[in-house]
C-alpha angles and dihedrals in degrees: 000000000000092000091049099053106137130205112277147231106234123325108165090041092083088065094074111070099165092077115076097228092078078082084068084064101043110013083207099066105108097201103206108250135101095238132338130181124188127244104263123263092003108052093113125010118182129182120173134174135169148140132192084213134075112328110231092262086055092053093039131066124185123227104176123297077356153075136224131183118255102214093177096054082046088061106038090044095057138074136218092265108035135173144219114189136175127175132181133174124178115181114214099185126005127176135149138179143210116218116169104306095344129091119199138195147164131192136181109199134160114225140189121188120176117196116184129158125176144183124267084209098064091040086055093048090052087065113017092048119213103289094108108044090064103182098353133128115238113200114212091206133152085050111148141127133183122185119178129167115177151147114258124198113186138191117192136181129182131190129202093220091185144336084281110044149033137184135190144188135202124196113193127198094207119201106202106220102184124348137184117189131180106212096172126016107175119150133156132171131192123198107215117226094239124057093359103259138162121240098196124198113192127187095170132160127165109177113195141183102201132156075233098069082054112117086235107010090180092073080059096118115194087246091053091048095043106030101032109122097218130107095048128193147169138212147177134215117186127189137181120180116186121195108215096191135321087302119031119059137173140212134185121177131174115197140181095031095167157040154245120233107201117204093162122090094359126186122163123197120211137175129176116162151123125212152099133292108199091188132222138321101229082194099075090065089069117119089354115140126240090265095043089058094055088053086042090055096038091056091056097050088055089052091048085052087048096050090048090048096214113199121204113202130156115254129167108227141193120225118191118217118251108251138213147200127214123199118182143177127172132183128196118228095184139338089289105022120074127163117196141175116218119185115196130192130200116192110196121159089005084295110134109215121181135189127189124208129182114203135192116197123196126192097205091181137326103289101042134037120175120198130188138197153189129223146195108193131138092013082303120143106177117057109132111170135176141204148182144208125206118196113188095155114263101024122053118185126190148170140173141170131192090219115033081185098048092060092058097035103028090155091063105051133051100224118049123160145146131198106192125156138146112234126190098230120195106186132212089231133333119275139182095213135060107308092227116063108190 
């Protein structure tokens, strides 16, 4: 499991639970003010990128005002089941309410989240070559991506039960925008034993929904692309917290129950064949120009696309969301200082991938509280992030990473990632302490 943790969403964000958004973790969360919207356009701003593979330094060698690409550090840096992941979220309008024991809110955000895992054996075979696996069958799995980018509109309530418990709900009409999907990824290959070549076995099938596949993509206007009602979907996120005593309080969440089903500029991309591939004569590139060798290498991609027989059809498709678990506990230390854990899990593929993050939250005055975590996360031990939240009624302005030294060295670690937004917050009563008491 260890070796398959995947970049995730937010992780020290739900460490500050004086900005609203933290609802958007866990839809049970009450913030404690009578109303609150966030400044259009910039409420909530998420970028995340990670990989449980080679870090880009590890790829990438450099050879003067060059790079080159380091294929043994590749190989020695990756593990049989590796991940590439992005992540943005950008919230257009944000506002909740507080009305007796409910808490309501509404959100309108465009996301794109990007899922990929791949083999280090065909990694290795890329660039190994086969010479080494005689008469052995080399499996291409894990092999998936998921690429999704879509509109979100979300309605969320949630109810103090007790003095001990909430619990919330958050329903999500969800627009798909663009989307790439691997149904089926199932690739062999066998090296013979004479001549060295490769007997090849293919059950393939990407299913898109591009402007490209559009008949003519360049009538694709950006209203058309952003505003089109077409690819809906629908999901789900559920939440309970439970306050043990005036210390000790706990928090569950479920989110991304749901999917998008995409019936616009539609392509699908199937293979399913058998058959040998002899390779290349090396030979035919002799005396050949620069531009002779382009058209050389251009005629054998179209043979390899033939020998794969790849068939185009349209197809309409359904892609679940990927979705995730939060556990949380946090503990108070005083009136202004709280630690928490939080565990998340990410389920992608059927591949269950967890982090696990420890947070300390600090309320220096009434207007400004830091926090700061630590992270595992992508076989990475060392992610230690901070944050801050800065409350000057009505404005309220925060940020938070995961990796303080991934956003100024994003090339040398494998999880990098920053939340920041402005709310307008309108509180129930002033207070000298965390606004959200769970």
């Amino acid at each position: 499991m260890g070796n398959k943790a995947i970049a995730q969403y937010d992780l020290g964000f739900n460490s500050l639970k004086t900005v609203p958004q933290t609802n958007l973790l866990n839809p049970s969360y009450i913030p404690n003010y009578k109303y609150h919207f966030g400044f259009p356009g910039i409420s909530s701003t998420l970028g995340s990128y990670g990989t449980s593979g080679a870090r880009y330094n590890q790829i990438f060698s450099p050879i003067g005002d060059s790079i080159s690409l380091n294929t043994e550090s590749i190989l020695s840096n990756i593990k049989n089941g590796n991940n590439i992941n992005f992540r943005t979220t950008n919230q257009w309008l944000y506002g909740g309410m507080k009305w007796k024991k409910f808490y309501f809110s509404a959100a309108i955000s465009d996301i794109a989240d990007v899922n990929s895992m791949y083999s280090k054996s065909l990694v290795s075979l890329a660039f190994e070559g086969n010479g080494d696996h005689i008469d052995e069958t080399i499996k291409a799995s894990p092999l998936a991506i998921k690429a999704l980018q879509y509109r979100e509109y979300a309605l969320g309530a949630a109810y103090q039960f007790d003095d001990q418990w909430n619990f919330g709900i958050k329903a999500k009409f969800l627009f798909g925008k663009s989307g790439i999907n691997s149904e089926n990824t199932d690739l062999s290959l066998t090296t013979t034993k004479d001549y060295y070549y490769l007997d090849i076995k293919t059950d393939i099938s990407v299913n898109t929904s591009l402007p490209a596949n559009k008949k003519d993509s360049s009538d694709v206007s950006w209203s058309e692309y952003a505003f089109y009602g077409s690819n809906f979907g629908m999901g789900i996120d559920l939440g309970a917290s439970y306050k043990l005593d005036d210390q000790w309080s706990f928090s569950a969440s479920v989110l991304d129950l749901g999917y998008i089903s995409y019936d616009r500029w539609l392509k699908t991309y199937s293979s399913n064949i058998e058959f040998t591939y002899k390779g290349i004569d090396i030979n035919q590139f002799d005396g050949l120009s620069d531009d002779e060798v382009d058209a050389r290498i251009e005629e054998i991609k179209d043979s390899l696309t033939d020998l794969f027989d790849i068939k185009e059809s349209v197809e309409k498709f359904k892609v679940p969301l990927t979705a995730k678990i939060y556990l949380g506990a946090n503990y108070k230390l005083s009136d202004v200082e709280t630690v928490g854990a939080l565990v998340r899990i990410e389920i992608f593929k059927g591949v269950i991938r967890p982090s696990f993050t420890a947070s300390y939250y600090r309320q220096l005055n009434k207007n400004f509280g830091v926090t700061a975590n630590y992270s595992i996360i992508n076989r990475s031990y060392l992610n230690l992030g901070v944050g801050f939240v800065a409350n000057f009624e009505p404005l309220q302005v925060y940020f938070v990473t995961d990796n303080v030294y991934g956003i100024i060295f994003p090339n040398k670690v494998r999880y990098a990632n920053f939340h920041f937004g402005i709310n307008f917050i309108f509180p129930s009563h002033s207070i000298n302490r965390p606004m959200i008491n769970l």
